[in-house]
C-alpha positions as CSV (number, residue, x, y, z in Angstrom):
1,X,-80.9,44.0,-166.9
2,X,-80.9,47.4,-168.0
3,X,-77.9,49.1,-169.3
4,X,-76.8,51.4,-166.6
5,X,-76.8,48.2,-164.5
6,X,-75.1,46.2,-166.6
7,X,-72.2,49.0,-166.7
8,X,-71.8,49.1,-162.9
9,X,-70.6,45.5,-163.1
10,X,-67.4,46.9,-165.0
11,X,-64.1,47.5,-162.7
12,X,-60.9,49.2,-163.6
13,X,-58.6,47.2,-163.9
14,X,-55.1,48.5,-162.7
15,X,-53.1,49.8,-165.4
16,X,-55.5,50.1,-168.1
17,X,-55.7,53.8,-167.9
18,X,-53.5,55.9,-170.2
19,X,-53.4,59.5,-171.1
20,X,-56.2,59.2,-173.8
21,X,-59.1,57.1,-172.5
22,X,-59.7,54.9,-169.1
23,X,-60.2,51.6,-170.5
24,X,-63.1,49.2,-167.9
25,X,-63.5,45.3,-168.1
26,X,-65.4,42.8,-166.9
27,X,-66.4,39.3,-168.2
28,X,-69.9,38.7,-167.9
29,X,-71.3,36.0,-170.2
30,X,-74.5,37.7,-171.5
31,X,-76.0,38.2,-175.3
32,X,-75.9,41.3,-176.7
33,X,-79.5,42.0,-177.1
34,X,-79.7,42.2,-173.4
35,X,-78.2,45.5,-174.2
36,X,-79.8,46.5,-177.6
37,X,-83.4,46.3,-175.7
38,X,-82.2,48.4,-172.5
39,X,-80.4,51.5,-174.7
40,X,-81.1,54.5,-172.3
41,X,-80.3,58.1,-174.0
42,X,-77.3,59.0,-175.5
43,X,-76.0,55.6,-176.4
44,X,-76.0,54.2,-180.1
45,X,-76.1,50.9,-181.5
46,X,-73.0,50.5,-183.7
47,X,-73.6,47.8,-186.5
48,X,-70.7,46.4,-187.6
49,X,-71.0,43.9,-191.1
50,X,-69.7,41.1,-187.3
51,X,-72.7,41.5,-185.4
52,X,-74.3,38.5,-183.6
53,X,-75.5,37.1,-180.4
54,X,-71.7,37.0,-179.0
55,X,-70.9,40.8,-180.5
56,X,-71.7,44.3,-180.5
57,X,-70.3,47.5,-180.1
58,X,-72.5,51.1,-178.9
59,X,-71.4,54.6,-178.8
60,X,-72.5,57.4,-176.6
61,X,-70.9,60.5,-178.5
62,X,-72.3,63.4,-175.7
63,X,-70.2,61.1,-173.0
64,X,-67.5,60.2,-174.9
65,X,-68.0,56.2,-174.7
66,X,-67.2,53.5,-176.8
67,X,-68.7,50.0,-175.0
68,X,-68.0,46.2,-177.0
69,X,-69.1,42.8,-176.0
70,X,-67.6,39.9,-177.6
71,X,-68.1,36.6,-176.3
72,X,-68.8,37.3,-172.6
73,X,-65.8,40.2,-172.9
74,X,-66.9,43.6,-172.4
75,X,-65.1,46.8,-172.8
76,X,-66.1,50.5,-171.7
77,X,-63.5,53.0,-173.1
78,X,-63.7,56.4,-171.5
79,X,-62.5,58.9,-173.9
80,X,-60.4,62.2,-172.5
81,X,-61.6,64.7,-176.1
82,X,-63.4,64.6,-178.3
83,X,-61.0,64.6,-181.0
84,X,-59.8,61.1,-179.2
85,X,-63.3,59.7,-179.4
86,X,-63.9,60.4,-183.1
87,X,-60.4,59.0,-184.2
88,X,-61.4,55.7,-182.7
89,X,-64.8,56.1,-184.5
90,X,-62.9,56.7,-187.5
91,X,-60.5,53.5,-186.8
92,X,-63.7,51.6,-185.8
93,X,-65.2,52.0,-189.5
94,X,-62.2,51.2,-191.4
95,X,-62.0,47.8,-189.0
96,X,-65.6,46.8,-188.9
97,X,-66.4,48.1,-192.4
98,X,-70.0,49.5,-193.0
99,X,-72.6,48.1,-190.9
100,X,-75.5,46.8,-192.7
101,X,-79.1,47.5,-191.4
102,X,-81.0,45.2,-193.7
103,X,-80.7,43.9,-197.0
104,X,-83.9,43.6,-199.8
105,X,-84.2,41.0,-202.2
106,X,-86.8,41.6,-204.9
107,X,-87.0,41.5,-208.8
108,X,-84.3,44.2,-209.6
109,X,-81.7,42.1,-207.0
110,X,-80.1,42.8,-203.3
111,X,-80.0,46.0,-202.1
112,X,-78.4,46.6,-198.9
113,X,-79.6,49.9,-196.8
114,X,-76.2,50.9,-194.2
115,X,-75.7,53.0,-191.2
116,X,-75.0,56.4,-191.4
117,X,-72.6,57.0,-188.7
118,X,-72.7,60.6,-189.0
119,X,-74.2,60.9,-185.8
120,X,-71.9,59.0,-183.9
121,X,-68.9,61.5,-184.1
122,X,-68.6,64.1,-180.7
123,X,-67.9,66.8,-183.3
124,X,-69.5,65.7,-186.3
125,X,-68.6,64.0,-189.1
């Protein structure tokens, strides 16, 4: 199932709307790769030092989006600025911690290569 599919199974749920973000739920017990092979442009794969089957988190910084999946739970925040948007980005890196894209073992020891997340900010970083 592609992404923008996936996201038009998400309702608003009444009262989960405030002035800084619309906030959409659904449960849907899927894996997270289903969403990590169907990216379409604009969103960002988030990688968090918790990844796994049962979570993930993306980013769509031109739209203002933040969407999580953990354990059958997702989450689409709509953001209302910008400067809303990158304070949770901000929040989200001091939670998840850096996200590691692979580690090498060789003769010299482990080194571990991270995401920049520069790109991920509406405004920069």
């Amino acid at each position: 199932m592609t992404l923008t599919k996936r996201l038009q199974w998400l309702k608003l749920l009444p009262g989960r709307e405030n002035r800084s973000a619309k906030i959409y739920e659904r449960f849907d017990n899927a894996s997270r790769y289903e969403i990590d092979f169907s990216l379409t442009p604009g969103w960002l794969q988030y990688d968090t030092d918790q990844d796994a089957d049962y979570f993930g988190a993306w980013v769509n910084p031109s739209d203002l989006l933040i969407l999580t999946y953990c354990e059958g739970d997702w989450e689409l925040v709509v953001y209302q600025s910008p400067i809303l948007y990158d304070d949770q980005l901000t929040h989200m890196g001091e939670y998840y911690g850096a996200g590691h894209i692979a580690k090498v073992l060789d003769e010299s020891g482990i080194t571990t290569y991270r995401q920049d997340r520069a790109e991920f900010f509406a405004r920069g970083a």
